[in-house]
C-alpha positions in Angstrom: 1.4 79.2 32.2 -0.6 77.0 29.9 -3.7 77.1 32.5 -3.8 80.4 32.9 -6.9 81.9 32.3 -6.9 84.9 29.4 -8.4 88.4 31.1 -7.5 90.9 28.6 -7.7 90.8 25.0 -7.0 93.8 22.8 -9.9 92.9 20.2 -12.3 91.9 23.5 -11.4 94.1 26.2 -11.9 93.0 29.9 -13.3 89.0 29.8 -13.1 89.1 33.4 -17.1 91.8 32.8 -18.4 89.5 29.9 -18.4 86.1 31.7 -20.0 88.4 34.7 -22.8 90.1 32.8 -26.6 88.3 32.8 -27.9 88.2 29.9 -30.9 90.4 28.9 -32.5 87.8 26.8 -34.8 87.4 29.4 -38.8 85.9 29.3 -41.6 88.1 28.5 -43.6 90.0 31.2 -47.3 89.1 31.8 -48.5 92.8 32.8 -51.3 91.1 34.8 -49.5 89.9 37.4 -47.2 92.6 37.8 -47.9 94.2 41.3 -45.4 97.1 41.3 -44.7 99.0 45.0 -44.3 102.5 44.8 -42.2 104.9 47.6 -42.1 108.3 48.4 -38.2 108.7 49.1 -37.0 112.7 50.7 -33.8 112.0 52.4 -30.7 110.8 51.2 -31.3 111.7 47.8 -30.9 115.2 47.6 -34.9 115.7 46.4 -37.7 114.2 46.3 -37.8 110.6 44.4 -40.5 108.1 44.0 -39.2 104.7 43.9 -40.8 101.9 41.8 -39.8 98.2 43.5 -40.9 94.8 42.8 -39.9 94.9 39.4 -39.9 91.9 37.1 -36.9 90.4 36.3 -36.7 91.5 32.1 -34.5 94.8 32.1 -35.4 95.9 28.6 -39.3 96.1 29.9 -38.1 97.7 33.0 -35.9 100.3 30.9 -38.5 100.7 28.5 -41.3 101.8 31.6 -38.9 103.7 33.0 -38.5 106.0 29.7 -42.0 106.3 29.5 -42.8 107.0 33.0 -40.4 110.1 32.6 -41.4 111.3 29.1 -45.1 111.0 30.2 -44.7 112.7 33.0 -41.8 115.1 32.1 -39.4 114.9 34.8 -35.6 112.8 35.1 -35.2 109.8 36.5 -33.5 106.4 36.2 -33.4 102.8 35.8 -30.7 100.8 38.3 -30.3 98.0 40.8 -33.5 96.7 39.6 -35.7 100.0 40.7 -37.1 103.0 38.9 -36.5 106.5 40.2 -38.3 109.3 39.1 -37.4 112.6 40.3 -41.0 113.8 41.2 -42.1 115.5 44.2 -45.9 114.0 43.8 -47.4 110.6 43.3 -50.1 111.6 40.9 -48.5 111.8 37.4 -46.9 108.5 38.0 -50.3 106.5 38.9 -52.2 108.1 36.4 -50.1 106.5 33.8 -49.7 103.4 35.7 -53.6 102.7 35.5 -53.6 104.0 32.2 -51.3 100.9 31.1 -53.2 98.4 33.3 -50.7 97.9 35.8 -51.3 97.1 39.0 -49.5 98.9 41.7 -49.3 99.9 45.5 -48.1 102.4 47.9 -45.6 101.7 50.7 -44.0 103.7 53.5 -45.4 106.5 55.0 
């Protein structure tokens, strides 16, 4: 017993997530070289979603783009497994306020 390894506390919760969880302290993003892909996604998602890949690898910036992509361009959306959805049946909206920050970005599939 005296190795056993603690996985519930009641001040802590779960210890099992927090030794899991990256941290989001992360390195700043250099907009410049940021080369985002962008995908126009209809099945399997129940409408019409534009998906925003090749992300870097700081979540708050990534959260942070993803709010303002969907205030800017007024429709839902999210911010998981490292890509941005945004509920939007055309591309326009979206690129418009990617070259309005500077960022560089490309279409893929079809």
């Amino acid at each position: 017993m005296k190795d056993a390894k603690l996985v519930w506390s009641d001040s802590e919760g779960d210890l099992r997530k927090k030794s899991e969880k990256k941290s989001d302290a992360q390195t700043p993003v250099n907009e410049k070289d940021v080369l985002l892909k962008l995908r126009r996604l209809t099945a399997g998602k129940g409408r019409v979603v534009i998906e925003i890949s090749n992300l870097p690898s700081n979540n708050e910036w990534c959260k942070k783009l993803a709010s303002d992509l969907k205030k800017s361009t007024g429709v839902g959306g999210t911010f998981k497994n490292e890509i941005i959805e945004i509920h939007s049946p055309t591309m326009d909206k979206i690129t418009a306020y990617l070259d309005k920050k500077e960022l560089k970005w490309k279409k893929t599939g079809g």
